[in-house]
Structure formats: structure tokens, C-alpha cells
gemmi code that builds the backbone of each chain (N, CA, C; Angstrom):
import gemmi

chains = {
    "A": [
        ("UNK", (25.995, 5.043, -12.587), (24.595, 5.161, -12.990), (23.792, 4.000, -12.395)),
        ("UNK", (22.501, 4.512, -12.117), (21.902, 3.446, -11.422), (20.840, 2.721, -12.597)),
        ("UNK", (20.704, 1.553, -12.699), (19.750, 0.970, -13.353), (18.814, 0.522, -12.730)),
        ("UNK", (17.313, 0.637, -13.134), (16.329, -0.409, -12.813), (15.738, -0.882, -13.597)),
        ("UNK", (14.934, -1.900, -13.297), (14.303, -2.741, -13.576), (12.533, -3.333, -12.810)),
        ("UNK", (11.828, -3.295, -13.877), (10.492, -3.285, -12.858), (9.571, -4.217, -13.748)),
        ("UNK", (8.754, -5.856, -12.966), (7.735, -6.049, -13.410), (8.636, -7.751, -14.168)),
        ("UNK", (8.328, -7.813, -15.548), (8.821, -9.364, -15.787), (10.371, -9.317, -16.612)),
        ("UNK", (10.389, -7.964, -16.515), (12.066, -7.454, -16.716), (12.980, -7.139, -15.608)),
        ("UNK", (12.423, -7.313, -14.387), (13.047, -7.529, -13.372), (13.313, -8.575, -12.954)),
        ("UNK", (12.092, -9.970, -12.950), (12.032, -11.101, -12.632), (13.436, -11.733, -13.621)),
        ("UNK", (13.437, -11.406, -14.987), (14.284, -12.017, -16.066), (15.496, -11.579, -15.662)),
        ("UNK", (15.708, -10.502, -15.457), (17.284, -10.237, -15.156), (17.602, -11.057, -14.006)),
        ("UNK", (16.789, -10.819, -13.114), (17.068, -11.274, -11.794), (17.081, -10.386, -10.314)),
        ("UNK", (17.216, -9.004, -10.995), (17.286, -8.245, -9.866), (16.745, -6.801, -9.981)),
        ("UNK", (16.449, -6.113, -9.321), (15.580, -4.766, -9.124), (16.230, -3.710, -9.134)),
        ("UNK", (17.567, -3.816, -8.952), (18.199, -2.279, -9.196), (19.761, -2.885, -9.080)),
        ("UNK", (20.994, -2.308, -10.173), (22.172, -2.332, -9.871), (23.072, -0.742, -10.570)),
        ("UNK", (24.261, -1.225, -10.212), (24.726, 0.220, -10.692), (25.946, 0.571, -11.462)),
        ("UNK", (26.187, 0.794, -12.383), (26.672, 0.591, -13.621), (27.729, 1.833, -13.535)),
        ("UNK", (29.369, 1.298, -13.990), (29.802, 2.486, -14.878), (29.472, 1.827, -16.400)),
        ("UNK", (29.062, 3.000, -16.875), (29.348, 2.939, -18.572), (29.616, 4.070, -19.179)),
        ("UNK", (29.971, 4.022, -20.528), (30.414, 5.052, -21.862), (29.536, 5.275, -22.173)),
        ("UNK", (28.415, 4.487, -22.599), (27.199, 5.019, -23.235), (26.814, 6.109, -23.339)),
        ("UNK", (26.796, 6.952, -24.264), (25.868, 8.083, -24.595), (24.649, 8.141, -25.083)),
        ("UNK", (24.113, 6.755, -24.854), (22.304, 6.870, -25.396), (21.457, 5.390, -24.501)),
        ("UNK", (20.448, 5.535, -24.575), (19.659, 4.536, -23.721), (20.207, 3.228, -24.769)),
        ("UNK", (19.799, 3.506, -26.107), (20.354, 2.249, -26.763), (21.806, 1.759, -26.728)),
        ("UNK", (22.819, 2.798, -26.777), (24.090, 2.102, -26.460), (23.788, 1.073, -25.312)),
        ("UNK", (23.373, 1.929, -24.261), (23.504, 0.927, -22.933), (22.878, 0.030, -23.299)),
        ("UNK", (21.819, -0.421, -23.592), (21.037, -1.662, -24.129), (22.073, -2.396, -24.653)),
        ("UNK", (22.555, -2.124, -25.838), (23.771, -2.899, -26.476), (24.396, -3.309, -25.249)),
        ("UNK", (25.140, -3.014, -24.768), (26.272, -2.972, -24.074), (25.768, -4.719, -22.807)),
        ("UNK", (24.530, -4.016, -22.108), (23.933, -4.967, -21.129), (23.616, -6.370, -22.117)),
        ("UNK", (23.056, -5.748, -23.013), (22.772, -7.591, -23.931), (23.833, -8.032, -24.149)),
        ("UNK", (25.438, -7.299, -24.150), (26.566, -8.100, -24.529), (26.651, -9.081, -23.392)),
        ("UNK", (26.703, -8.506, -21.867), (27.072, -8.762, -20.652), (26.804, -10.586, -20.351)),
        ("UNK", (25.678, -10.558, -20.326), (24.634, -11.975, -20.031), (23.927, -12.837, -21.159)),
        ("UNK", (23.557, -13.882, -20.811), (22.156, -14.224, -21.682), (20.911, -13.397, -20.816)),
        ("UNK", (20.890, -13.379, -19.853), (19.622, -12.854, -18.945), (19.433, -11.719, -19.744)),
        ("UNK", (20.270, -10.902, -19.762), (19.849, -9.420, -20.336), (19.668, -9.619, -21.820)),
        ("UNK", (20.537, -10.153, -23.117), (20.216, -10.692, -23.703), (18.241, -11.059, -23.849)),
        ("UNK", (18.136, -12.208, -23.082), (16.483, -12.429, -23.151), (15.493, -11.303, -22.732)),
        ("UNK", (16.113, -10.150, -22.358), (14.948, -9.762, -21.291), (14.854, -8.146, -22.500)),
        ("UNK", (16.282, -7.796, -23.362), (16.203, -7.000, -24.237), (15.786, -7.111, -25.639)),
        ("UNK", (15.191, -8.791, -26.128), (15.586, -9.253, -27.242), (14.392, -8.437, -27.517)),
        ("UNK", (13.499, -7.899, -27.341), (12.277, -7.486, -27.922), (11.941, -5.710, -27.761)),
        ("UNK", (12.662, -4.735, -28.406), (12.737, -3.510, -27.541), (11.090, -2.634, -27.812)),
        ("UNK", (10.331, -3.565, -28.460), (8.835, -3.002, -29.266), (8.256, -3.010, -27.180)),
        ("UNK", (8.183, -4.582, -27.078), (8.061, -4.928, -25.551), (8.578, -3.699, -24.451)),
        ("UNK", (8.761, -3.162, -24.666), (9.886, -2.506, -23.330), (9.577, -1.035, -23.259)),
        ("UNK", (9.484, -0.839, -22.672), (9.339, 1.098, -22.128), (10.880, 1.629, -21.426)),
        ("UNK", (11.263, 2.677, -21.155), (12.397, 3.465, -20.308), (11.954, 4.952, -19.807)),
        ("UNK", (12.718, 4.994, -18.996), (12.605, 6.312, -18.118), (13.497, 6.325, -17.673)),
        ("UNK", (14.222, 7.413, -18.092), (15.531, 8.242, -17.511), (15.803, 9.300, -17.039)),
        ("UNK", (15.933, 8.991, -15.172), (15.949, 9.732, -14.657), (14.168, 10.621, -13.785)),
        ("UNK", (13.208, 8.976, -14.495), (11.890, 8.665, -13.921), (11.300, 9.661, -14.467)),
        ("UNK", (11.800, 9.944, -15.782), (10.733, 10.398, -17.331), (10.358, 9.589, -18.434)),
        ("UNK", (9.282, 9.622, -18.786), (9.399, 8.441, -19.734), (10.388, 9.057, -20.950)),
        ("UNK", (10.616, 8.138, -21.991), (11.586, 8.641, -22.779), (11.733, 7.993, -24.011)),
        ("UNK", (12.690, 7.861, -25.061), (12.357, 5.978, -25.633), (13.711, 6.704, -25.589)),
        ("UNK", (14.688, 5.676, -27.005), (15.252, 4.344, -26.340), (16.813, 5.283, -27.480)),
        ("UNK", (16.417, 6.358, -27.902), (17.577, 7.204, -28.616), (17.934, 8.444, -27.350)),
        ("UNK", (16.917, 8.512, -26.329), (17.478, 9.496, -25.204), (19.034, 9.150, -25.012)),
        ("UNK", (19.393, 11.078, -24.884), (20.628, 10.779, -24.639), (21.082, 10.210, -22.681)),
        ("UNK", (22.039, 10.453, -22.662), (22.336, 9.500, -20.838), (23.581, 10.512, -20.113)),
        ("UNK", (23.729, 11.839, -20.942), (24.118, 12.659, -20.450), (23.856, 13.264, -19.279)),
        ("UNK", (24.548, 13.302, -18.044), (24.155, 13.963, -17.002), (23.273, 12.909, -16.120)),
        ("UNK", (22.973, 12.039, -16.557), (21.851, 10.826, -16.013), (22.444, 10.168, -14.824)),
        ("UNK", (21.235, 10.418, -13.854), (21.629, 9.195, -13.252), (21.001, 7.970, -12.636)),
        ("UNK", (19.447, 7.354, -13.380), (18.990, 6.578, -13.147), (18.514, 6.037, -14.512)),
        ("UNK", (18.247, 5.159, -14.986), (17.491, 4.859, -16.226), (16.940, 3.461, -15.845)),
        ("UNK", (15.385, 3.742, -15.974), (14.875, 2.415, -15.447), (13.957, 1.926, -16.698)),
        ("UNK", (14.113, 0.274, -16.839), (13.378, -0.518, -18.037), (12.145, -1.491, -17.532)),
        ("UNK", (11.406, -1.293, -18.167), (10.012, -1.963, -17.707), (9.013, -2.231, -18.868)),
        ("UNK", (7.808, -3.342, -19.051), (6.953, -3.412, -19.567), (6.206, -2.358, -19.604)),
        ("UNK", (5.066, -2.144, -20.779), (4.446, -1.312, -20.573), (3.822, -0.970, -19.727)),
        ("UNK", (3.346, -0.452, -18.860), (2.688, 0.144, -17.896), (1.044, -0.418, -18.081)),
        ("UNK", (0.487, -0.562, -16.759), (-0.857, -1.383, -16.623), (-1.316, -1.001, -15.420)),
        ("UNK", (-1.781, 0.628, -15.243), (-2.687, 1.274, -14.130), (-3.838, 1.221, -14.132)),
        ("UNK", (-4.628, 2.357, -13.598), (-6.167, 2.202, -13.119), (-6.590, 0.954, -12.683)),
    ],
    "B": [
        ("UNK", (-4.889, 19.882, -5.874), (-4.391, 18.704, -6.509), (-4.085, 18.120, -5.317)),
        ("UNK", (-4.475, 16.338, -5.058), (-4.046, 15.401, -3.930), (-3.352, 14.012, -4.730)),
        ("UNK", (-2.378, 13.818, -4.808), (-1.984, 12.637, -5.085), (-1.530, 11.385, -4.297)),
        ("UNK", (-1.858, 10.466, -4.033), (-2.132, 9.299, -2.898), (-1.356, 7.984, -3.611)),
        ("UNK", (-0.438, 7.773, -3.351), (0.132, 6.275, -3.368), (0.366, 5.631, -2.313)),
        ("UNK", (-0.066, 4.452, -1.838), (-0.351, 3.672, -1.172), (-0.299, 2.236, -1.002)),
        ("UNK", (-0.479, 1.490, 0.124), (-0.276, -0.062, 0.054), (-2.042, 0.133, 0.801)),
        ("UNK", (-1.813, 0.833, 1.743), (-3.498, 0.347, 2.625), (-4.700, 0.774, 1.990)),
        ("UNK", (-5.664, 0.247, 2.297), (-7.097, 0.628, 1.718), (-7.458, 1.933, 1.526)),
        ("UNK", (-8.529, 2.981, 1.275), (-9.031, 4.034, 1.426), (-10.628, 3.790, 1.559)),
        ("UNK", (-10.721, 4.919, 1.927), (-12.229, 4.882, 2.636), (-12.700, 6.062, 1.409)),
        ("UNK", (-13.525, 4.921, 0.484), (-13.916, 5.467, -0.812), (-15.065, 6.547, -0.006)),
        ("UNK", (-15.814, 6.595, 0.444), (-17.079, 7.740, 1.365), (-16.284, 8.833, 2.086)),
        ("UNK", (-15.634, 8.622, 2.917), (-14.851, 9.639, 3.712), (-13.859, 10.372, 2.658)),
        ("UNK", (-13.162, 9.969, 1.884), (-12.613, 10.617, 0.520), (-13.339, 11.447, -0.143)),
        ("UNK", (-14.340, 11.075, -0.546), (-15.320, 11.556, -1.465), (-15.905, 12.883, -1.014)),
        ("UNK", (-16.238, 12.347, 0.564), (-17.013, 13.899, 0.922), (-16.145, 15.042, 1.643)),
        ("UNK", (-14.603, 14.346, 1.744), (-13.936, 15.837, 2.088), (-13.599, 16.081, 0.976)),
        ("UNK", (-13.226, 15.744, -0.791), (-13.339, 16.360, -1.586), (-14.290, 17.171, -2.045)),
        ("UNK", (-15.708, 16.554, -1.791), (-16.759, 17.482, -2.402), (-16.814, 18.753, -1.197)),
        ("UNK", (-16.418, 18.626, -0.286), (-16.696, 19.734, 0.867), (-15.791, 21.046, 0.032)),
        ("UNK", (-16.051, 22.026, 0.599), (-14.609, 23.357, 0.079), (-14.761, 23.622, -1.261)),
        ("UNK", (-15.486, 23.573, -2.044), (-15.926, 23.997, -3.828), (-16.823, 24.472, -3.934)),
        ("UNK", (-17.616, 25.762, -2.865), (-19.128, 26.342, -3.492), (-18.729, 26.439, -4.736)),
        ("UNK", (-17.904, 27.075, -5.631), (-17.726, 27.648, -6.865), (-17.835, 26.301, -8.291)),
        ("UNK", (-17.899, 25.035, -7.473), (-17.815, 24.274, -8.110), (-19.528, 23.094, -8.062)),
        ("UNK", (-19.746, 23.155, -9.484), (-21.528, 22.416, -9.071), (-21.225, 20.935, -9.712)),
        ("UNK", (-20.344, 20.612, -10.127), (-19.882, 19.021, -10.212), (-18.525, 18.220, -10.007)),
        ("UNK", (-18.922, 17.350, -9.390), (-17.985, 16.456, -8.328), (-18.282, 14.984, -9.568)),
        ("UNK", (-17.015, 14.844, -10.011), (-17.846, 12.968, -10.673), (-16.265, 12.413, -9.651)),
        ("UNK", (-16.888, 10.635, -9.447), (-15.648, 9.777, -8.872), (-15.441, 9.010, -9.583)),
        ("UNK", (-14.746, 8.016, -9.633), (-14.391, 6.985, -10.357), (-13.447, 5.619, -9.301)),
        ("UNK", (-13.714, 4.784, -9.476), (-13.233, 3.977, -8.320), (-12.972, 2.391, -9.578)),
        ("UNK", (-11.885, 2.134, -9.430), (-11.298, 0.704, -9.689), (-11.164, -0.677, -8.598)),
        ("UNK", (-11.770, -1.118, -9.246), (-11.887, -2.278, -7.870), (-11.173, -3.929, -8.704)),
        ("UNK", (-10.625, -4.736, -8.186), (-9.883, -5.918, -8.353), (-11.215, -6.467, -9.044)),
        ("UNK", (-11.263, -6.891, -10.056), (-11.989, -8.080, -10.711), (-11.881, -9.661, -10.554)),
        ("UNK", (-12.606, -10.157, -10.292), (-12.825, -11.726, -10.480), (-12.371, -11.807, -11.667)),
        ("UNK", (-11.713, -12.933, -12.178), (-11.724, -13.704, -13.996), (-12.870, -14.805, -13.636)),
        ("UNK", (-13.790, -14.904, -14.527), (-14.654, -15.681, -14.972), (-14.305, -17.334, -14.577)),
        ("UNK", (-13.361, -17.252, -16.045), (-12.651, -19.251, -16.044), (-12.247, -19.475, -14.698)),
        ("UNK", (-11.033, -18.390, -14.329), (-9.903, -19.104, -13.538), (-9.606, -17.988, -12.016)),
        ("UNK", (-10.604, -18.667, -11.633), (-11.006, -17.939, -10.036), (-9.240, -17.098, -9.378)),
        ("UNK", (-9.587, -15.338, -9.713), (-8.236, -14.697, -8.861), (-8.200, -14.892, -7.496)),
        ("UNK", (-6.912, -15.221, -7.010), (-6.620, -14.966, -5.375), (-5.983, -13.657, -5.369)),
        ("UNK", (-5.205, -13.359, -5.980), (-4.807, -11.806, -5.416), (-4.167, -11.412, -6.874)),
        ("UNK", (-4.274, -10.113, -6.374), (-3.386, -9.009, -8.035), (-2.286, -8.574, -6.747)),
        ("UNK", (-1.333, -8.232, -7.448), (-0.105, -8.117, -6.625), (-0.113, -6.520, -8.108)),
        ("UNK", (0.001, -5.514, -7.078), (0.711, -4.074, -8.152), (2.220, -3.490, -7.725)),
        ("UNK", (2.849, -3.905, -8.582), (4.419, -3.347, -8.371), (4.256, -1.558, -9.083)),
        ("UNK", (5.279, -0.359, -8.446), (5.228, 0.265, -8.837), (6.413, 1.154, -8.568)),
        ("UNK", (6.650, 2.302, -9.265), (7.970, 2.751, -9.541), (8.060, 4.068, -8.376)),
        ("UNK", (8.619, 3.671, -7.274), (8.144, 5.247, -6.361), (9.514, 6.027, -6.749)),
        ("UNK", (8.204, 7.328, -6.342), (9.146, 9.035, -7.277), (8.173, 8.847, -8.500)),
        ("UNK", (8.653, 8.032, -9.134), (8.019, 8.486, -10.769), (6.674, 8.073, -10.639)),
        ("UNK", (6.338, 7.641, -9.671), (5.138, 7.098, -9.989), (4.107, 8.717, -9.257)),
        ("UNK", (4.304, 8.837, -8.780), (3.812, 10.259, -7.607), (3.713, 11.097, -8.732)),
        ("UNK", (4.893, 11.592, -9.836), (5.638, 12.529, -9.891), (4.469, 12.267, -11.636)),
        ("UNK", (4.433, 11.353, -12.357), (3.503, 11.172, -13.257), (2.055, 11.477, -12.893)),
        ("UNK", (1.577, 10.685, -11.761), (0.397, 11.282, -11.690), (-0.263, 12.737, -11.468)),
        ("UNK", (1.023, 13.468, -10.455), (0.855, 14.823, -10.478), (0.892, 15.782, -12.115)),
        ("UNK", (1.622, 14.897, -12.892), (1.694, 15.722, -14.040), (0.281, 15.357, -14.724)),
        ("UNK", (-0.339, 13.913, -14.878), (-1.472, 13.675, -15.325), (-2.682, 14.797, -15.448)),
        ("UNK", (-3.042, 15.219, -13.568), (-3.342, 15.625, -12.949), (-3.665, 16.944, -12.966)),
        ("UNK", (-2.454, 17.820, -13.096), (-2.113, 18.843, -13.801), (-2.491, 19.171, -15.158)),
        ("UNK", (-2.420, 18.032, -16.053), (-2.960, 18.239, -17.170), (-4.789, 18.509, -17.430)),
        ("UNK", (-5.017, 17.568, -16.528), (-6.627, 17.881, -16.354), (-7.171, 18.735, -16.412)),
        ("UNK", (-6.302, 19.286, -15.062), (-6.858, 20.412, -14.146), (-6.852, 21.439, -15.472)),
        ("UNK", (-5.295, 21.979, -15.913), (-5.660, 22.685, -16.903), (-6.517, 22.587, -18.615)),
        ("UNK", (-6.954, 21.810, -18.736), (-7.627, 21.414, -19.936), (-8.876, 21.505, -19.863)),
        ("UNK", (-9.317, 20.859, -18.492), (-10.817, 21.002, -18.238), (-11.313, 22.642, -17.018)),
        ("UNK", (-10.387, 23.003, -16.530), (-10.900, 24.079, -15.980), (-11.043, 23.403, -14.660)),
        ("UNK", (-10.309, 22.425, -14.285), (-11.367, 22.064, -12.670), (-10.587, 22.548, -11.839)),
        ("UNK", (-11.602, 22.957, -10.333), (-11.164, 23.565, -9.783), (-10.360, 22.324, -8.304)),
        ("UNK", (-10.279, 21.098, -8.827), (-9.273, 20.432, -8.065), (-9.629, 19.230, -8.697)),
        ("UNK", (-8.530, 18.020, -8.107), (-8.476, 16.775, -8.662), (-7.551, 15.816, -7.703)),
        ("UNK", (-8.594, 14.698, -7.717), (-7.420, 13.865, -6.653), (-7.618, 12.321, -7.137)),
        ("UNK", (-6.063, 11.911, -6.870), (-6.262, 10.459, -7.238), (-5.006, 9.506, -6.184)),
        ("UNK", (-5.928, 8.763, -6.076), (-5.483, 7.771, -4.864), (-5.407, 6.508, -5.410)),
        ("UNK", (-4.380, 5.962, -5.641), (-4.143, 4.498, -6.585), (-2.906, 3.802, -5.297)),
        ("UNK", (-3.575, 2.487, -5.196), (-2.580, 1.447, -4.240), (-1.910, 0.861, -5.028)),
        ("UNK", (-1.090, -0.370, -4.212), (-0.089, -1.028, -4.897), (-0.233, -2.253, -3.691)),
        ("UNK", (0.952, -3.113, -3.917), (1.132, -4.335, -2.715), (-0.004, -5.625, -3.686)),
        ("UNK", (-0.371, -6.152, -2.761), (-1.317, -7.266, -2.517), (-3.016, -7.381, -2.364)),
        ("UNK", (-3.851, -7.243, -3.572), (-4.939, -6.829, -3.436), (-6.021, -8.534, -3.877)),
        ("UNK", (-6.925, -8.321, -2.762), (-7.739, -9.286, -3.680), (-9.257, -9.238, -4.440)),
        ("UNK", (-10.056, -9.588, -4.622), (-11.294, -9.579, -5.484), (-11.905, -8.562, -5.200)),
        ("UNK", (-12.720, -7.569, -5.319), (-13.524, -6.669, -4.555), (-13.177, -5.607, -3.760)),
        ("UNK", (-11.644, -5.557, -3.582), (-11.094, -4.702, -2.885), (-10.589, -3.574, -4.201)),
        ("UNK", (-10.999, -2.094, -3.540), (-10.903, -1.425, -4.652), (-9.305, -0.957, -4.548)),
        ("UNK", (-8.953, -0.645, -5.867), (-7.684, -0.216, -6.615), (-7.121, 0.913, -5.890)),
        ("UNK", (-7.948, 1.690, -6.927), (-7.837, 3.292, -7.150), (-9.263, 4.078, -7.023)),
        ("UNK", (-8.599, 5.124, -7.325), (-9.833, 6.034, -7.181), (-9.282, 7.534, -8.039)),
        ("UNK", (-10.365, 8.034, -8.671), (-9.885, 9.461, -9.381), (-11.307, 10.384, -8.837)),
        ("UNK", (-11.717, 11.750, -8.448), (-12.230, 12.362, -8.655), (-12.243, 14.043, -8.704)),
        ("UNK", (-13.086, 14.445, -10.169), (-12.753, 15.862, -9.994), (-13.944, 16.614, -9.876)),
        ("UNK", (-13.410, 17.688, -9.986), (-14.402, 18.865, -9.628), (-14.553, 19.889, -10.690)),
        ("UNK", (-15.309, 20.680, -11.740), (-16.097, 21.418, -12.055), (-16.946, 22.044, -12.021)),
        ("UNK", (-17.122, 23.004, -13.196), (-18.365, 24.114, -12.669), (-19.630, 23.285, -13.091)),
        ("UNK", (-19.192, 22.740, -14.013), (-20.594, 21.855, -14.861), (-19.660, 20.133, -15.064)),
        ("UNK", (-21.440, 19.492, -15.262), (-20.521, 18.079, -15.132), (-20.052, 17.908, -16.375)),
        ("UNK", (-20.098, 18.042, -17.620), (-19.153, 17.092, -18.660), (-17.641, 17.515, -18.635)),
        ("UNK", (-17.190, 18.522, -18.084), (-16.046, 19.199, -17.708), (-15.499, 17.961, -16.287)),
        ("UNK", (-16.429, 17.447, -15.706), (-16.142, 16.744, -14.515), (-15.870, 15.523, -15.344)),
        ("UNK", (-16.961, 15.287, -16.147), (-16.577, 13.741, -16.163), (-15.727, 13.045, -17.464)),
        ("UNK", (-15.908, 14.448, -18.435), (-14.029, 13.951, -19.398), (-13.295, 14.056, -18.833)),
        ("UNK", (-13.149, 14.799, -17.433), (-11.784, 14.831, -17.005), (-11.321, 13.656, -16.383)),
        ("UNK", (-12.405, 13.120, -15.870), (-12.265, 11.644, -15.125), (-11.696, 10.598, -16.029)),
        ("UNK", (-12.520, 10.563, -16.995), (-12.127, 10.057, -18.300), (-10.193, 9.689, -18.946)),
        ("UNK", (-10.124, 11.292, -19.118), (-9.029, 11.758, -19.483), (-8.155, 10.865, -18.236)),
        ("UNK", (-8.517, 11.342, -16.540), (-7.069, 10.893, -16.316), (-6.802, 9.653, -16.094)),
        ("UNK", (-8.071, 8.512, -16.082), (-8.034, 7.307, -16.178), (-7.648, 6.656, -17.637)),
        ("UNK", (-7.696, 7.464, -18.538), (-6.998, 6.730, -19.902), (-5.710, 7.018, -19.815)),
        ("UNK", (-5.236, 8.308, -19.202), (-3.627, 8.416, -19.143), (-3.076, 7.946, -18.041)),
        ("UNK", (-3.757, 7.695, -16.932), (-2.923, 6.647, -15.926), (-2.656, 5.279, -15.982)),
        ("UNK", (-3.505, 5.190, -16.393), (-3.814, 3.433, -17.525), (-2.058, 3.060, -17.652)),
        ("UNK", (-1.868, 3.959, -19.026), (-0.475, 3.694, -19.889), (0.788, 4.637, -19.472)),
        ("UNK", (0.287, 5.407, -18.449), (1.606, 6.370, -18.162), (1.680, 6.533, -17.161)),
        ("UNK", (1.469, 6.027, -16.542), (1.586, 5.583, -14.623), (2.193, 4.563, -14.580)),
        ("UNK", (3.656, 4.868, -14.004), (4.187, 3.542, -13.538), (3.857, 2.396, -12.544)),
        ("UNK", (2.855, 1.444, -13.076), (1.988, 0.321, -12.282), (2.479, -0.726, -12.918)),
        ("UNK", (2.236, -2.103, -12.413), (2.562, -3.252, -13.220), (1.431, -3.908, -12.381)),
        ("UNK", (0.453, -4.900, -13.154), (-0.305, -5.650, -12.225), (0.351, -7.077, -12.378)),
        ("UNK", (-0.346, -7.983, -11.033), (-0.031, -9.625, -11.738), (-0.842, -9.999, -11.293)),
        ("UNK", (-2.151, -10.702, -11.842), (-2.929, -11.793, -11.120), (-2.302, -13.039, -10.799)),
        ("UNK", (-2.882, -13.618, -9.858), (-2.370, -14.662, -9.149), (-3.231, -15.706, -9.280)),
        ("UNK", (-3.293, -17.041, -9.956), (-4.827, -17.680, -9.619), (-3.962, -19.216, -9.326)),
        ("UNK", (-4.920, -20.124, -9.063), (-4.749, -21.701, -8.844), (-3.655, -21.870, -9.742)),
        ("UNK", (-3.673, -21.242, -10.975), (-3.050, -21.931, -12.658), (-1.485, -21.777, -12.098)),
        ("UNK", (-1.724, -20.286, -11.021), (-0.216, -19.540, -11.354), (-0.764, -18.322, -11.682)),
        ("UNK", (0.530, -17.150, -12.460), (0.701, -15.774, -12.099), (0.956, -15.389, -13.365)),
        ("UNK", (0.609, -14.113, -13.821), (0.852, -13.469, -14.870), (0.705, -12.217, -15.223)),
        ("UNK", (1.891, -11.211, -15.565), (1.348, -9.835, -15.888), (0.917, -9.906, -16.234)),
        ("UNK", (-0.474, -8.697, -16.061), (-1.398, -8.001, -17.137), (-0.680, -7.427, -18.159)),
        ("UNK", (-0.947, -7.669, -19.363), (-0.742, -6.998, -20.770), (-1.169, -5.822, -20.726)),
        ("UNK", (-0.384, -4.752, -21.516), (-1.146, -3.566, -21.670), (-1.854, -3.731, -23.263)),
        ("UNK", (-2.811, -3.117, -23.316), (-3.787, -3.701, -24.409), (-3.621, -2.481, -25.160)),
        ("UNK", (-3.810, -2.677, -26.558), (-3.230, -1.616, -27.847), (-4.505, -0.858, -27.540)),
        ("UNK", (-5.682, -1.296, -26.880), (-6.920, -0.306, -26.818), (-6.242, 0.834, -25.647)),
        ("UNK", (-5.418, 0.359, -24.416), (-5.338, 1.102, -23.781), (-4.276, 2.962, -24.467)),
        ("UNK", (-3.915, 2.665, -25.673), (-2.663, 3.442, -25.860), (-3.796, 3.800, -26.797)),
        ("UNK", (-4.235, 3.243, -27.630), (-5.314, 3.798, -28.570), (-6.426, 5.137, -27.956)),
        ("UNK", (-6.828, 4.536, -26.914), (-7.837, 5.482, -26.228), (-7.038, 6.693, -25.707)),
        ("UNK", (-5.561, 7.342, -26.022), (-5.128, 8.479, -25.793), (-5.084, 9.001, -26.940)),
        ("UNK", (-5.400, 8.921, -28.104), (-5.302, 9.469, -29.150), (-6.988, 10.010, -29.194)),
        ("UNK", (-7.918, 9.958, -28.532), (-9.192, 11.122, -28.665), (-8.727, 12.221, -28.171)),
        ("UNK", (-8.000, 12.376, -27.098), (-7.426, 13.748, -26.373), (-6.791, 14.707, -27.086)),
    ],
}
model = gemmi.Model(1)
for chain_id, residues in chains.items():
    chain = gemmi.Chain(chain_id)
    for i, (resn, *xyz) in enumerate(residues, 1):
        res = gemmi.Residue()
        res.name, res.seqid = resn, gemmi.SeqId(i, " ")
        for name, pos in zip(("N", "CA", "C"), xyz):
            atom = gemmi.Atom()
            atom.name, atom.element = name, gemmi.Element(name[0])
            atom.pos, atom.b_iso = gemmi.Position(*pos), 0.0
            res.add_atom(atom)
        chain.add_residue(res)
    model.add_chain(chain)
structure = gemmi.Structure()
structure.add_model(model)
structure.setup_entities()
């Protein structure tokens, strides 16, 4: 599975896209799982009010399942026009 | 429907009038154009817009779509950059088309409040101080709840 990352949740992790096996069956497992990994991810998940997802470049929140998935990307809220 | 993501400028006039061209059936055209702001205190050098390509295309077409069908218009286009922008240099751009204008210009409305918060964009101003995302503001998520 591919992960991204976009904006000051990219800067915090450190990097813009990597690629993951996991078990996870939900956006939040994986969350768990990545905050176990690091402190980086840790800091960059501690706030999930902060944070938006899109899986599979839909928005979504954060009980989507990760069945069949194969991108799930995490980012601040969004700030167009 | 035209959807435009981009790093280079657009030619807000030449846009404008091959949209309004091709719509006898249509008697209002409204535009809408975003342009980089100055901050007051702390003089900007550049907004830098990061953005999510695929989803980012792929949202605005749905935006877009939504318009089109809600308001009846008979087309809609929106052209929003990304990269390295500075003061005065415009953003984006939305404009649609209707039979009558308030049909034109909620729709403008409409897709600038939902690209706002559901368009994958990230801004950062850049000034003397240093750099900082733009916040998305509880007004911006608020103003989708008139729709």
C-alpha cells in the first residue's frame, strides 16, 4: 500500500510518499500502527481533529475500511481558491 | 465542463472570452478570479501551493459537476495553479454559464466555497518572518452548510 503525505504532515514525517505492507483493516488501525513505528509519526498523528484522509484520492475519515486499497493519503485540511 | 491544473499563469481575458463564445442558449456568464494577497503587517514574497495530482483534477470535476447539475448551467470551468506564486499574480479562476444570472452567480459561489475545503490545495506564505500554512478557517467549512 502506498502512503502519502501532503503539506506540514509531510514536512513532519519527513517524506512525501512511502509504501507499506500492513494488516490493517481501517484507516485508524493504520494510524495506530504508524504512531507505534516513530516519534515523527507519533507527532504528526497526535491530533486526528487536525488531519483529513483520502483513500484511494476520496476523501473519507478515519473508520474507512482499507480493503482492496491502494493508496491512502494524510493531510491538513485543505486551503483552495 | 473544463478543468485546468496548472503551475503557469492563465490569460484571465483570453479564458473568459472563449468561454463566453459557444452559449447563444445561455444569457449569463459570471467569473471569479483569485489573486495572491499582500498581508498588511508582514510584507508576502511568495505563496508556494502544494497539491494532490489525480485527486486534485478528479475533485474539482466532481465539484463542477455538482454545479452544473444544481444550477442548470450550461457549462463550467475552473482553472486553479499551484507551484510558486507571488503578490498580484492571480490563483485561480471559476466561471459559469446560465440562462439567467443568479443561477450564474450561486453557482460561482457554490464552487468556490466547495473548492475552498475539498480541493486538494495546501497554501504557504512565505514572508521576511519565515513560512507558514494557511489554516483552514471554521468559516470556510461553515459556509458549506447554506448549500
Amino acid at each position: 500500500m502506498d502512503i502519502v503525505y501532503f503539506a506540514w504532515v509531510r514536512e513532519r514525517i519527513g517524506l512525501p510518499r512511502e509504501q507499506l505492507e500492513t494488516e490493517a483493516t481501517t484507516v485508524a488501525e493504520l494510524v495506530a500502527e504508524l504512531k507505534a513505528r516513530e516519534e515523527r509519526y507519533e507527532v504528526a498523528f497526535s491530533d486526528l481533529s487536525a488531519l483529513r484522509v483520502a483513500v484511494d484520492q476520496k476523501l473519507t475519515d478515519f473508520d474507512a475500511s482499507l480493503a482492496g486499497v491502494r493508496e491512502v493519503a494524510f493531510f491538513p485540511p485543505m486551503t483552495g481558491g | 465542463m473544463r478543468i485546468v491544473v496548472q503551475d503557469a499563469p492563465f490569460d484571465l481575458g483570453q479564458e473568459s472570452a472563449d468561454f463566453a463564445s459557444g452559449h447563444r442558449d445561455m444569457g449569463a456568464i459570471v467569473t471569479f478570479t483569485g489573486i495572491v494577497r499582500d498581508l498588511p503587517d508582514d510584507p508576502m514574497e511568495a505563496m508556494e501551493i502544494e497539491h494532490y495530482p489525480g485527486m486534485t483534477e478528479a475533485a474539482l470535476a466532481e465539484i463542477a459537476q455538482q454545479a452544473i447539475d444544481r444550477f442548470l448551467l450550461g457549462d463550467a470551468l475552473v482553472i486553479h495553479r499551484y507551484g510558486r506564486l507571488v503578490p498580484g499574480e492571480m490563483i485561480m479562476m471559476v466561471a459559469t454559464a446560465a440562462r439567467h444570472r443568479k443561477d450564474a452567480f450561486e453557482a460561482a459561489e457554490y464552487l468556490m466555497d466547495y473548492l475552498k475545503s475539498r480541493a486538494p490545495f495546501w497554501k504557504r506564505e512565505i514572508t521576511a518572518k519565515g513560512s507558514d500554512w494557511v489554516a483552514a478557517k471554521d468559516a470556510d467549512e461553515d459556509a458549506l452548510k447554506r448549500w
